[in-house]
C-alpha positions in Angstrom: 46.4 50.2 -21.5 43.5 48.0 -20.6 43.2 47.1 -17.0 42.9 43.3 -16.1 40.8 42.2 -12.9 43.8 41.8 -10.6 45.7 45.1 -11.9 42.4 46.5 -10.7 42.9 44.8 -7.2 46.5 45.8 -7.2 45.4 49.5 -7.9 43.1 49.6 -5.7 45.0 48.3 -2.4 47.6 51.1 -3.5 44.8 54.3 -4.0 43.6 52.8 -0.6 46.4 52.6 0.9 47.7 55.9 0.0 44.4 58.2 0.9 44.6 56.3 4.3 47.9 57.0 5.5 47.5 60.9 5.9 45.1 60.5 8.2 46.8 57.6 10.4 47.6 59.1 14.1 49.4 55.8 15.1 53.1 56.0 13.7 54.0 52.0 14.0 50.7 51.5 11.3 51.8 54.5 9.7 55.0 53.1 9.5 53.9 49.6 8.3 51.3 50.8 6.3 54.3 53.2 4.3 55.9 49.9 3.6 53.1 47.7 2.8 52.5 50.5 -0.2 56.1 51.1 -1.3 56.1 47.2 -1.6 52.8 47.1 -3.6 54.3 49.9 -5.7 57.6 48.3 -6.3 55.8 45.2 -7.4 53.1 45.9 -9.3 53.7 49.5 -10.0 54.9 49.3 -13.5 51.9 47.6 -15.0 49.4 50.1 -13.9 48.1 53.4 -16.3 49.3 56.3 -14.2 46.0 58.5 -15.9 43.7 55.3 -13.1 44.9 57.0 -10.0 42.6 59.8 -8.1 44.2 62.8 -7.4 44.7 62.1 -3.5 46.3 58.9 -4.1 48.3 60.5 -6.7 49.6 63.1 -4.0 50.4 60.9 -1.6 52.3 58.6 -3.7 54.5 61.8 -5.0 54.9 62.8 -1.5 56.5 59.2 -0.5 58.6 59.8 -3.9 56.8 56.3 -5.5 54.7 58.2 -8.2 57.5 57.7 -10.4 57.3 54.1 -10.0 53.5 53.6 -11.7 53.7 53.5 -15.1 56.1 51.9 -17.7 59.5 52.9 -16.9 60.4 55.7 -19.5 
């Protein structure tokens, strides 16, 4: 699966998004920020090669149960 310029964008607001929000100590921006990725995720998720994502943001996004979401739906 070849990676266009804005599934690169797309993938990388998620990874940064979702090696951030461990470390958030506000939980209103840890709230919001939660959101912001599960809608990133629910939107663009499918059109993104699972094998792209690091191993934090990987973790984080099968912690918030949204790792299931990246990839084409099986």
């Amino acid at each position: 699966m070849s990676e266009t310029q804005e599934h690169w964008y797309n993938r990388q607001a998620i990874e940064q998004l979702a090696q951030h929000i461990p470390f958030e100590r506000d939980a209103a921006s840890k709230s919001e920020q939660i959101e912001m990725l599960r809608s990133l995720v629910l939107r663009h998720g499918r059109n993104m090669d699972p094998s792209l994502f690091g191993f934090d943001a990987r973790n984080e996004l099968i912690r918030l149960e949204l790792w299931s979401r990246i990839g084409p739906e099986k």
